[in-house]
NUZA-807852 format. One line per 4 residues: number of its first residue (from 0); for each residue x, y, z of N, C-alpha, C. Coordinates in steps of 0.001 Angstrom, whole numbers. Layout:
NUM> X:Y:Z:X:Y:Z:X:Y:Z  ... $
***
This chain:
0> 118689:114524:117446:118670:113601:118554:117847:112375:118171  118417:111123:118468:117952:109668:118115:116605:109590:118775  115141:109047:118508:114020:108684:119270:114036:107808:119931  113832:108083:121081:114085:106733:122184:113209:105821:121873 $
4> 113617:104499:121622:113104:103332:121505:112072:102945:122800  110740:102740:122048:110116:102123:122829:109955:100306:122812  109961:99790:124336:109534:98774:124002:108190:97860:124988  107887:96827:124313:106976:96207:124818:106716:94723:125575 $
8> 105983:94785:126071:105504:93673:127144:105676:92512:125961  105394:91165:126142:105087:89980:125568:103519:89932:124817  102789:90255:126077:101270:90437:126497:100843:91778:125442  101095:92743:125125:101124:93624:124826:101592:93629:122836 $
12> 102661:92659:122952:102562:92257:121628:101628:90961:121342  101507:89895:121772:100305:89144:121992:98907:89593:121168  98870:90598:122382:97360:91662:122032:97504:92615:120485  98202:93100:120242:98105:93650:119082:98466:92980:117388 $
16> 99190:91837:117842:98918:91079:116793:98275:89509:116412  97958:89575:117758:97171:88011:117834:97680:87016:117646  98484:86953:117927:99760:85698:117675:99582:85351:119564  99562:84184:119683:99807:83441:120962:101380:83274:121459 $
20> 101564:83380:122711:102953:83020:122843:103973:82535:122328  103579:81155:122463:104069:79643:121951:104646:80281:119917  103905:80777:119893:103874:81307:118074:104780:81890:118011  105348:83184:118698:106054:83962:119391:107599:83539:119491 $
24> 107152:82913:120476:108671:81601:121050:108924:80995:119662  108354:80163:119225:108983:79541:117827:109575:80239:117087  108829:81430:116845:109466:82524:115388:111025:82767:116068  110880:83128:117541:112312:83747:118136:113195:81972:117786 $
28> 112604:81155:118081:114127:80087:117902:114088:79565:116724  113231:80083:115566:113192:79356:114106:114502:80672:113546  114436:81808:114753:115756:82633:114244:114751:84074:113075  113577:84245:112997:112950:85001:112429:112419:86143:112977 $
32> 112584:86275:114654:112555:87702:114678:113680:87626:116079  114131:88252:116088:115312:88730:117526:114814:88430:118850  116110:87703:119690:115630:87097:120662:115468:88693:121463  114522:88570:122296:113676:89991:123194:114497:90091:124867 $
36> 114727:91499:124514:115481:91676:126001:114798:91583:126895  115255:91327:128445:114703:91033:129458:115131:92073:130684  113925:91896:131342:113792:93261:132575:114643:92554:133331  115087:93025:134799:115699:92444:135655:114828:90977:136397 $
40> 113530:91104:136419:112797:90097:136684:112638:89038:135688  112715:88987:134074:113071:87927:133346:111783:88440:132217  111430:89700:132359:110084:89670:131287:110563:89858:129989  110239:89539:128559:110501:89625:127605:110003:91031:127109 $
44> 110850:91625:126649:110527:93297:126250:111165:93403:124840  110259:93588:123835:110197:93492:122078:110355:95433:121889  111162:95876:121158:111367:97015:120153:109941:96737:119698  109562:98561:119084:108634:98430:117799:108604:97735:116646 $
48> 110139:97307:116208:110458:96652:114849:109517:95381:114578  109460:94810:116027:108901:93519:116142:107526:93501:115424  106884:94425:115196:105649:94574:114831:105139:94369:113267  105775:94756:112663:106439:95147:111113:106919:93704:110858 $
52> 108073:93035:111479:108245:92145:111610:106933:91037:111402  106684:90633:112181:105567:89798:112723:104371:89951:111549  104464:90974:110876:102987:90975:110115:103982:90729:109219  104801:90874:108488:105436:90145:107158:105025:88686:107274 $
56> 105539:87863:108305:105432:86722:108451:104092:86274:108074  103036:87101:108786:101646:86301:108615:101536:86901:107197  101849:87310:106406:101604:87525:105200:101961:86601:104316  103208:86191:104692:104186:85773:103919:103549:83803:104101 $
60> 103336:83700:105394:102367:82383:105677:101313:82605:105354  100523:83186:104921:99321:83760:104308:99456:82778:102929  100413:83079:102692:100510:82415:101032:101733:81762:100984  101312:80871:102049:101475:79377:102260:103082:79234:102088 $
64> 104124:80136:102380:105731:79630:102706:105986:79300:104210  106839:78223:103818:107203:77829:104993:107909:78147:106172  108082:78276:107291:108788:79272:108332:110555:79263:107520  111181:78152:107325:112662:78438:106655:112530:79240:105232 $
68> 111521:79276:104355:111586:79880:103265:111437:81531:103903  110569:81486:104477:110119:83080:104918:111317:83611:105750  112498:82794:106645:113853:83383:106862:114381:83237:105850  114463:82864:104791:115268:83296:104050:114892:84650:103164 $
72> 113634:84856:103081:113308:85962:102420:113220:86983:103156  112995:86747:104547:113710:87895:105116:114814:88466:105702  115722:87532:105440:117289:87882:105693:117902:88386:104267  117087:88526:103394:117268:89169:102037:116651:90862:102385 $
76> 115953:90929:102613:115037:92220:102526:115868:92910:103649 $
***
């Protein structure tokens, strides 16, 4: 049997990786992590993947590539 996917608040990913909203929002329309489903009220709700996700990036900007280089290296991986 498949593990039910958990997912998370905005706020909640926010908090665990320290990334600010706005940071957030960009990565989703620079096309680098998946736009986030929404509750019936309009809240943004992220999979675990997002997490894994999100720390590549600061790694990968860590040593200084640019948001289009870092989609491209991760639409490879």
């Amino acid at each position: 049997m498949a593990k039910p996917v958990k997912y998370y608040k905005m706020g909640e990913v926010m908090e665990a990786t320290k990334l600010s909203r706005q940071t957030i929002h960009n990565y989703t329309v620079a096309g680098l992590i998946s736009e986030a489903k929404r509750t019936p009220k309009g809240h943004r709700l992220y999979n675990e993947d997002v997490f894994d996700r999100l720390e590549k990036i600061k790694i990968l900007q860590n040593k200084n590539y640019t948001l289009s280089q870092i989609k491209k290296l991760l639409s490879v991986s």
